[in-house]
N, C-alpha and C positions, 0 to 999 in steps of 0.2 A: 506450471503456475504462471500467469501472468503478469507482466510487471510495466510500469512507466517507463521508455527511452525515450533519450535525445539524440538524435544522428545530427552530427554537425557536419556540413559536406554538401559539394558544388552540385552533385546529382539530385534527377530529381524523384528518385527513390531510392529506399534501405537495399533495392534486391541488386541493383547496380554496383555495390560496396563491399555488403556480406549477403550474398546470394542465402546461405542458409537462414536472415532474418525473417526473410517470406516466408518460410516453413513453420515457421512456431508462432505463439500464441500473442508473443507481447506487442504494447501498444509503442508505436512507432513513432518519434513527428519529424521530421526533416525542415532544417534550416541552415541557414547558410552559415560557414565558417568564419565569422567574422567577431572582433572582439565583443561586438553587442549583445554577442551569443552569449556571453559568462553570467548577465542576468537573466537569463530565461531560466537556466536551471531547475530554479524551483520550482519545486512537484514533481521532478524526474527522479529516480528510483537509479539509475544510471544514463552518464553519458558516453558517447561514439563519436571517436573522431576521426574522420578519413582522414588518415595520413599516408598516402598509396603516390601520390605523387608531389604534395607540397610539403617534403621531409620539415623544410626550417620553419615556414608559417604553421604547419600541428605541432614543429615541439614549441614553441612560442606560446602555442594556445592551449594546450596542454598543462605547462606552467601556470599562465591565468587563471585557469578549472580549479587547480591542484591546492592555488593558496588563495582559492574565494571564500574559503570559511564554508561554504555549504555543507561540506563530508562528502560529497556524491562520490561514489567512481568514476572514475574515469580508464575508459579503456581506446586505446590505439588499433585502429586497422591498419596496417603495413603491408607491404609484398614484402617477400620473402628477403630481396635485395637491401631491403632498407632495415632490418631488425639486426643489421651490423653498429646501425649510430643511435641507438634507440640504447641510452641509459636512466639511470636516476634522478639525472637533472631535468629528463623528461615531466617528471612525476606524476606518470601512470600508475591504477592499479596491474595493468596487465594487456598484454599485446596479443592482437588477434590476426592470422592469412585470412584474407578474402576468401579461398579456399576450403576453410575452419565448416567441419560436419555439422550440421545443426544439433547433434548429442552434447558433441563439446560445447557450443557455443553457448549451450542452453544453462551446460553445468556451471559456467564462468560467471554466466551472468545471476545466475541463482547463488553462486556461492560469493559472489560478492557483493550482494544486494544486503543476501542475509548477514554477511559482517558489518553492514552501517546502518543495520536496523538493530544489530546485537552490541553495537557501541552507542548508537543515540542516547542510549536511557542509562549508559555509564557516566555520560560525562556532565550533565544536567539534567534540567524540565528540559519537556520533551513539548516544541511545543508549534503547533498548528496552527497558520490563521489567528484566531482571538483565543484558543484554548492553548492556557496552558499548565502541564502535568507534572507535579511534583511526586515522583517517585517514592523520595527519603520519608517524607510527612502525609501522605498517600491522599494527596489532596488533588481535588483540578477547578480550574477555574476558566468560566467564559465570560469573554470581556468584563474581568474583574470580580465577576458573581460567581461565588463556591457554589460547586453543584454538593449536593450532599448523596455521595454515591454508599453503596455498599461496599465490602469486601471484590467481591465478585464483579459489579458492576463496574469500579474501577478497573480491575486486572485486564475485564474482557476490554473494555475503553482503550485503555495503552497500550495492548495490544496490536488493536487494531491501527491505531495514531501512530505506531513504530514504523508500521509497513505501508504506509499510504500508498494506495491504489492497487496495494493487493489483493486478490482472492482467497477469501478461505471458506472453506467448504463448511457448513456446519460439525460434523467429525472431525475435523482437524481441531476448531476453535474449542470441541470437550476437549479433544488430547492435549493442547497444547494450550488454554487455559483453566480447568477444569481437573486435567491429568488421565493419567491412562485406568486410574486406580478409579475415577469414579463412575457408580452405579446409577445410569437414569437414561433416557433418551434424548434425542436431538432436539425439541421441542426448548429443553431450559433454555437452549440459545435462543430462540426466538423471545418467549419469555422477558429473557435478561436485555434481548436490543431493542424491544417495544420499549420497557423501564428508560436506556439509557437515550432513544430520542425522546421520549416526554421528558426528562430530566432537560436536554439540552433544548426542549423550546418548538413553536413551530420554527424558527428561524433558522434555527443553528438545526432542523433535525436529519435534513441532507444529509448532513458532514459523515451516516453511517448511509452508505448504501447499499441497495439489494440487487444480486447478480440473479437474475430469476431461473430457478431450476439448478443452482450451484449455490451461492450462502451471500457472504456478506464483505465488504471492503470498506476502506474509511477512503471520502471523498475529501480533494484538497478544499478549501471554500474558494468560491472566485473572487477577485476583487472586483470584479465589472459590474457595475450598479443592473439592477434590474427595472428598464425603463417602459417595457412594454406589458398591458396586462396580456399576451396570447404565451408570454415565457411561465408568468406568475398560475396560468389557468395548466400550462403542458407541465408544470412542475407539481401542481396537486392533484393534475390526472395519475402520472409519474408512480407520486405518496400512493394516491388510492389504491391503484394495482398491488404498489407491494405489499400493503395492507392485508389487499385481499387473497394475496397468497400466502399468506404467512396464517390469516384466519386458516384458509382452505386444507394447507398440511396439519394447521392442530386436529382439525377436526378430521382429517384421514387417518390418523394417530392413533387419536381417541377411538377411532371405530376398529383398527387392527390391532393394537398392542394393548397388554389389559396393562393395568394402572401399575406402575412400579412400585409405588407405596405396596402396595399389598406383597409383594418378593421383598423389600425391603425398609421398611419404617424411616429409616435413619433418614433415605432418599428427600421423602417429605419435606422436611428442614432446610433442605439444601435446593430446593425448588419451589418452597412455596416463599413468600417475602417476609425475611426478617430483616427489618432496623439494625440487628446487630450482627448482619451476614459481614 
């Protein structure tokens, strides 16, 4: 699965650092180790901090990360040497060798991703850019405007807004919004994420985007105004595409699978649109 990094660090690539980040899938950005770095953060999923030969400037900057308020991880790269002075006062999630397999590195960063997407929606709204998600009152609002979601529409929304700039495959987003218990095909996603960008607008309807031939991720919004029309024209060629795949697998669907309604009635309900889903 792919995920948002931040490498903070004088080199000028990740494979210089942790040679096994070359190997997997996640997106990378590289900048330099400096306190300015503490507001880039956001939109990073986690952050890396070469700590291989400036033991006292990363655990300094480490600290900074640690009490930005963002939640992000933060994890330490060390040689082996230096994981002797590397404590709590650091306040890392977790230290990594330059060395580290890319199996391991992969599980670290997955299983610490997943703890600050599994805490976000404990502690408040959850909340994105101009959207934000009230959990407890199952409400969301963009720039102040209540969207009037479903049931479902909501779940899959926060979902996705928990893990920004994740992938998920459409099977993943039935199992793990949907559950494992229910009976339909992959289609209701699609479905359900046309519903949730007409709900959020042409403006806001980026913010769900389409990985083509894999499923779907929540885009951070940029703050960069958009001044030129050749962004505004690649961004509705962009829409059209996904559009037009998303028509193309219904209608691959429709011609291989017979209609699940017919195996199961209940199915219907829970796929076609109710107000009081």
């Amino acid at each position: 699965m792919s995920s948002e990094l931040l490498l903070l660090t004088n080199e000028s690539d990740c494979e210089s650092v942790l040679p096994a980040l070359s190997l997997l899938p996640h997106r990378v950005r590289v900048v330099p180790p400096n306190s300015s770095a503490v507001v880039t953060t956001t939109g990073y999923e986690l952050v890396l901090v070469d700590a291989r030969d400036d033991l006292a400037g990363a655990r300094n900057l480490c600290r900074m990360l640690s009490s930005g308020g963002e939640g992000v991880p933060v994890l330490a790269v060390v040689n082996e040497g230096g994981l002797v002075v590397v404590n709590a006062e650091w306040g890392v999630d977790d230290v990594l060798l330059p060395t580290t397999g890319p199996a391991e590195v992969d599980a670290r960063i997955r299983l610490r991703t997943a703890q600050r997407g599994g805490s976000s929606t404990a502690g408040g709204p959850v909340t994105v850019g101009d959207l934000v998600i009230e959990e407890e009152t199952y409400t969301a609002r963009l720039k102040g405007r209540a969207l009037e979601l479903t049931y479902k529409e909501f779940e899959l929304l926060k979902h996705l807004a928990t893990h920004v700039g994740r992938v998920f495959t459409r099977v993943q987003l039935l199992q793990e919004v949907w559950g494992y218990d229910f009976f339909g095909g992959t289609r209701t996603v699609d479905v359900h994420i046309r519903r949730l960008r007409s709900k959020l607008g042409p403006e806001h309807e980026a913010m769900i985007g389409t990985v083509r031939s894999v499923g779907y991720k929540f885009v951070r919004p940029s703050r960069t105004s958009r001044d030129t029309g050749g962004s505004r024209r690649a961004d509705s060629a962009a829409h059209d595409a996904e559009q037009a795949e998303i028509a193309s697998r219904m209608n691959e669907e429709d011609a291989e699978e017979p209609d699940p309604a017919e195996r199961n009635p209940s199915w219907r309900a829970e796929f076609e649109y109710d107000p009081a889903e």
